[in-house]
GUKELO-22965 format. One record per atom (N, C-alpha, C): atom name; x, y, z. Coordinates in steps of 0.2 Angstrom, whole numbers, m for minus. Example, Ala and Ser with C-alpha at 12.3 -4.5 7.8 and 13.67 -1.06 7.14 Angstrom:
BEGIN
@site: N; u: 66; v: m28; w: 39 $
@site: CA; u: 62; v: m22; w: 39 $
@site: C; u: 66; v: m16; w: 39 $
@site: N; u: 64; v: m11; w: 35 $
@site: CA; u: 68; v: m5; w: 36 $
@site: C; u: 64; v: 0; w: 39 $
***
This chain:
BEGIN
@site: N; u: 59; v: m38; w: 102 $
@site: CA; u: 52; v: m36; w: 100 $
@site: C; u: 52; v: m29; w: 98 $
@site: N; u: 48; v: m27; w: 92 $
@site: CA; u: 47; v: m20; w: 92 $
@site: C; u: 44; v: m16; w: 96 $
@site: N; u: 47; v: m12; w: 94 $
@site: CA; u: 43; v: m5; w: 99 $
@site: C; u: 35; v: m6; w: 97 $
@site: N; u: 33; v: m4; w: 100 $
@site: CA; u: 24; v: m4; w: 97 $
@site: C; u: 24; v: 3; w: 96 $
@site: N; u: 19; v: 7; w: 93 $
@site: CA; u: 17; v: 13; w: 93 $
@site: C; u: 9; v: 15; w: 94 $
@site: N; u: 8; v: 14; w: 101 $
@site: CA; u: 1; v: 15; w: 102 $
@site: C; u: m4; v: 22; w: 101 $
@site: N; u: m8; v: 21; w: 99 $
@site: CA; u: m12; v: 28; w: 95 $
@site: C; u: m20; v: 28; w: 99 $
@site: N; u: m22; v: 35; w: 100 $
@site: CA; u: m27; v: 33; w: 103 $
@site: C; u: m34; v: 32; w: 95 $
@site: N; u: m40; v: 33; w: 94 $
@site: CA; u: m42; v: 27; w: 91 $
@site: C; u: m43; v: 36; w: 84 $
@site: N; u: m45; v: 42; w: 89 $
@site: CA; u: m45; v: 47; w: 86 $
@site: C; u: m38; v: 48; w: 80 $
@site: N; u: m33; v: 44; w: 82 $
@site: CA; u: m28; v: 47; w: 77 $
@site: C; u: m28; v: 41; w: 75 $
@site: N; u: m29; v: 35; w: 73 $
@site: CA; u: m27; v: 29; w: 70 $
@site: C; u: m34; v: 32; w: 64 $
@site: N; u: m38; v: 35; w: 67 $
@site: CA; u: m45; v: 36; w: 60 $
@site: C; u: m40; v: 42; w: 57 $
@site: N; u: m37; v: 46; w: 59 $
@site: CA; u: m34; v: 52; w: 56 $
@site: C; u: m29; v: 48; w: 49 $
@site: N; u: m26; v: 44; w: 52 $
@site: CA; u: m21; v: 40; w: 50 $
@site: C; u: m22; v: 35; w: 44 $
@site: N; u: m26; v: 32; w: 46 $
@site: CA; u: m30; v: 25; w: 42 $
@site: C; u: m36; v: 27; w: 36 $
@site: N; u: m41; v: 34; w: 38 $
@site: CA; u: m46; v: 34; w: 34 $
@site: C; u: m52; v: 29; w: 36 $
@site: N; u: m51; v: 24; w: 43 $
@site: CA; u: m57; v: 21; w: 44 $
@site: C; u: m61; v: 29; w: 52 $
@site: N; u: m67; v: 26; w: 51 $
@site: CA; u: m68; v: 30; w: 54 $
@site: C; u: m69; v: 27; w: 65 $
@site: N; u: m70; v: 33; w: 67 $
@site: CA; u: m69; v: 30; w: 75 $
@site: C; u: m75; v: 26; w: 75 $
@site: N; u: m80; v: 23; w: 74 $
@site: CA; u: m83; v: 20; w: 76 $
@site: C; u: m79; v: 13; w: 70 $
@site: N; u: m81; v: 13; w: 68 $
@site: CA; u: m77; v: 5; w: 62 $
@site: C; u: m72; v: 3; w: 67 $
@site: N; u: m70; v: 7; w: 68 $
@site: CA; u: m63; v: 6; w: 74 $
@site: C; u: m65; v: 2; w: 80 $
@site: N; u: m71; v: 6; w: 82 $
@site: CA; u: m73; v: 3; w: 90 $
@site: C; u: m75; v: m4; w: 90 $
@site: N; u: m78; v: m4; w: 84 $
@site: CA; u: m83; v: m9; w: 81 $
@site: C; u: m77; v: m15; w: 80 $
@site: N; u: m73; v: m15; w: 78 $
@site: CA; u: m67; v: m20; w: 75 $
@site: C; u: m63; v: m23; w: 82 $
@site: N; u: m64; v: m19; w: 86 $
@site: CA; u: m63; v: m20; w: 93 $
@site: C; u: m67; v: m23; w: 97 $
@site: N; u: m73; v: m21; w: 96 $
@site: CA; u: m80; v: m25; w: 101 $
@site: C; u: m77; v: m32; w: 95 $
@site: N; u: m80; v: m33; w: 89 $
@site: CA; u: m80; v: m39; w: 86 $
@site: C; u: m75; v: m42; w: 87 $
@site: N; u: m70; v: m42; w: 89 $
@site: CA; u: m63; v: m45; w: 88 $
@site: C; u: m62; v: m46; w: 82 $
@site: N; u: m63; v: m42; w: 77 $
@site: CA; u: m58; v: m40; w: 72 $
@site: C; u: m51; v: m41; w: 71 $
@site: N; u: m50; v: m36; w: 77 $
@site: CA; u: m44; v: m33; w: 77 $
@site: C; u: m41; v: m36; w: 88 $
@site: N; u: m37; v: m41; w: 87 $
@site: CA; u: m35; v: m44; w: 94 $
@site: C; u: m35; v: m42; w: 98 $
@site: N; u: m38; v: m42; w: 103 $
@site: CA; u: m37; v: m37; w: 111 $
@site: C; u: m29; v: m42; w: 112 $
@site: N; u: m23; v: m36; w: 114 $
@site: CA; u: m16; v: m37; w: 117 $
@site: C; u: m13; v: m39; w: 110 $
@site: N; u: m13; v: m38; w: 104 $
@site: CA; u: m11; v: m39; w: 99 $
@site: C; u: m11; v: m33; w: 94 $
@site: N; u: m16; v: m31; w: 94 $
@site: CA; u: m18; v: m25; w: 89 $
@site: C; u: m22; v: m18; w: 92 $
@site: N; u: m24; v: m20; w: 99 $
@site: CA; u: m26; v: m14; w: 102 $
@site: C; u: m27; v: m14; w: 109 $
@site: N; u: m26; v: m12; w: 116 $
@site: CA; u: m26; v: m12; w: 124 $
@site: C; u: m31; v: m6; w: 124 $
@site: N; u: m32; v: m7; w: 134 $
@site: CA; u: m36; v: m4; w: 137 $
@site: C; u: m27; v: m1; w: 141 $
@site: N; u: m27; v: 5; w: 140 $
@site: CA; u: m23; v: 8; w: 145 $
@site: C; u: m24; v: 10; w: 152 $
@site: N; u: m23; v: 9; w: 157 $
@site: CA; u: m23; v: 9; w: 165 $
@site: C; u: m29; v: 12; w: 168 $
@site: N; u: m29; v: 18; w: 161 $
@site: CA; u: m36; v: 25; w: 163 $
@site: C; u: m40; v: 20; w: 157 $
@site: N; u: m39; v: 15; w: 155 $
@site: CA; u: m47; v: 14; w: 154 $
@site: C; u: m47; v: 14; w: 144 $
@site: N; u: m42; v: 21; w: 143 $
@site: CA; u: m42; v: 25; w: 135 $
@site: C; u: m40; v: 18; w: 131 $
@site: N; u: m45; v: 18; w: 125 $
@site: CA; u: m42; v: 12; w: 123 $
@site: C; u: m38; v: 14; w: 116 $
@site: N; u: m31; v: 8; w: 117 $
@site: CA; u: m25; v: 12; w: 114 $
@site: C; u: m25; v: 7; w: 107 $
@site: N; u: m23; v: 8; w: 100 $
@site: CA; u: m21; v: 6; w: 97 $
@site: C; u: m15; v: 4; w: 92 $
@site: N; u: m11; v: m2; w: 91 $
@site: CA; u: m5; v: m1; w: 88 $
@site: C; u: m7; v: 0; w: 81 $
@site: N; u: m2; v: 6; w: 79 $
@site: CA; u: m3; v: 8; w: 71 $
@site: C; u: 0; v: 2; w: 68 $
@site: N; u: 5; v: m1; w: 71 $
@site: CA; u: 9; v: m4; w: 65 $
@site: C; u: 5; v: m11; w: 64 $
@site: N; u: 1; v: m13; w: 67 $
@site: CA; u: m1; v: m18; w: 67 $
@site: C; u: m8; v: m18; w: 64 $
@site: N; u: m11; v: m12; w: 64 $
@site: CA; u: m15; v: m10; w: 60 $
@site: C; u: m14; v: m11; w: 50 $
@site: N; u: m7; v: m6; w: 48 $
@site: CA; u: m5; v: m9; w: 45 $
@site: C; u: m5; v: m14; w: 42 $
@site: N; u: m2; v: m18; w: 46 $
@site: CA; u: 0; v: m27; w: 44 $
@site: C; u: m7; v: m31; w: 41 $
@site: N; u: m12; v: m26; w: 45 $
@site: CA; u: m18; v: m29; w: 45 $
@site: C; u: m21; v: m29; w: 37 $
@site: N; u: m21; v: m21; w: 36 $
@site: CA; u: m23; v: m20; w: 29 $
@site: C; u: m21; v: m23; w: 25 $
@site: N; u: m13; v: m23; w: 23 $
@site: CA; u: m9; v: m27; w: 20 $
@site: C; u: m9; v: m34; w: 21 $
@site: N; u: m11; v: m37; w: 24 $
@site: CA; u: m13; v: m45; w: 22 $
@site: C; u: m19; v: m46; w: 18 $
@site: N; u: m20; v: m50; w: 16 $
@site: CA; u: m24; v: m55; w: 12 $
@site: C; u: m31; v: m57; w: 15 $
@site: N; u: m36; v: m55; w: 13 $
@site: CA; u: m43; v: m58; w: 15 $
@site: C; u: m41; v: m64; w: 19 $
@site: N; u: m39; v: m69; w: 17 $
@site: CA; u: m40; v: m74; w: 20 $
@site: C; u: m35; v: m75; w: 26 $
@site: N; u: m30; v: m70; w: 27 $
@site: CA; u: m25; v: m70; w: 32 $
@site: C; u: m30; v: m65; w: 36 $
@site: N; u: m32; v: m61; w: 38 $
@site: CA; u: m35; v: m59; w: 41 $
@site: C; u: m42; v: m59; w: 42 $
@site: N; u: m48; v: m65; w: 39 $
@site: CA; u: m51; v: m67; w: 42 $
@site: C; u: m58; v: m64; w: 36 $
@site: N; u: m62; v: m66; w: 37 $
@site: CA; u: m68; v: m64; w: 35 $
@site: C; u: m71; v: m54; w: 34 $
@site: N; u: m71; v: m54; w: 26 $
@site: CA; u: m70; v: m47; w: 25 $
@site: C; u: m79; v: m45; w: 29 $
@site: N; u: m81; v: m41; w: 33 $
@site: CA; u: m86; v: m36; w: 34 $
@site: C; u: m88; v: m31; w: 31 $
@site: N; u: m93; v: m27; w: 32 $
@site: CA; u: m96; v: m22; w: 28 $
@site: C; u: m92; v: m17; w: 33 $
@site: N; u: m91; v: m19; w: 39 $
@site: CA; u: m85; v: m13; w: 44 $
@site: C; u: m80; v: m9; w: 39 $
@site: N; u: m78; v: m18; w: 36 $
@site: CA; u: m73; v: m14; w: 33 $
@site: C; u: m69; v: m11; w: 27 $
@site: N; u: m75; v: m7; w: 27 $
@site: CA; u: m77; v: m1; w: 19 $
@site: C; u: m78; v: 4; w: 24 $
@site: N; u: m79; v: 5; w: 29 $
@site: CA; u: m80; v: 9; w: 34 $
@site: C; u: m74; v: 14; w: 35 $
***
């Protein structure tokens, strides 16, 4: 398995251009998979994997699911 590289949400927005709430949002909605795409770390901080964020953009409307207004965000 690969390394994950988890990011807290402030630098995945730094990184991506969405902003921290699209993010949170993506997360409440399950946009984006709790244990797949982003975790709650031990203190609660919720963590993000970049690469899989990635993976996300780079796939296909229909591979990752129903486009939203989030995400123009």
């Amino acid at each position: 398995m690969k390394n994950r590289e988890w990011m807290t949400i402030k630098k995945v927005a730094e990184r991506t251009g969405y902003s921290d709430q699209a993010i949170r949002t993506k997360c409440h909605n399950a946009v984006w998979a709790k244990g797949l795409m982003w975790r709650s770390a031990p203190d609660g901080k919720v963590l993000i994997d970049l690469q899989a964020v990635y993976s996300w953009i780079e796939a296909s409307p229909a591979q990752r699911g129903k486009r939203t207004t989030q995400d123009s965000a």
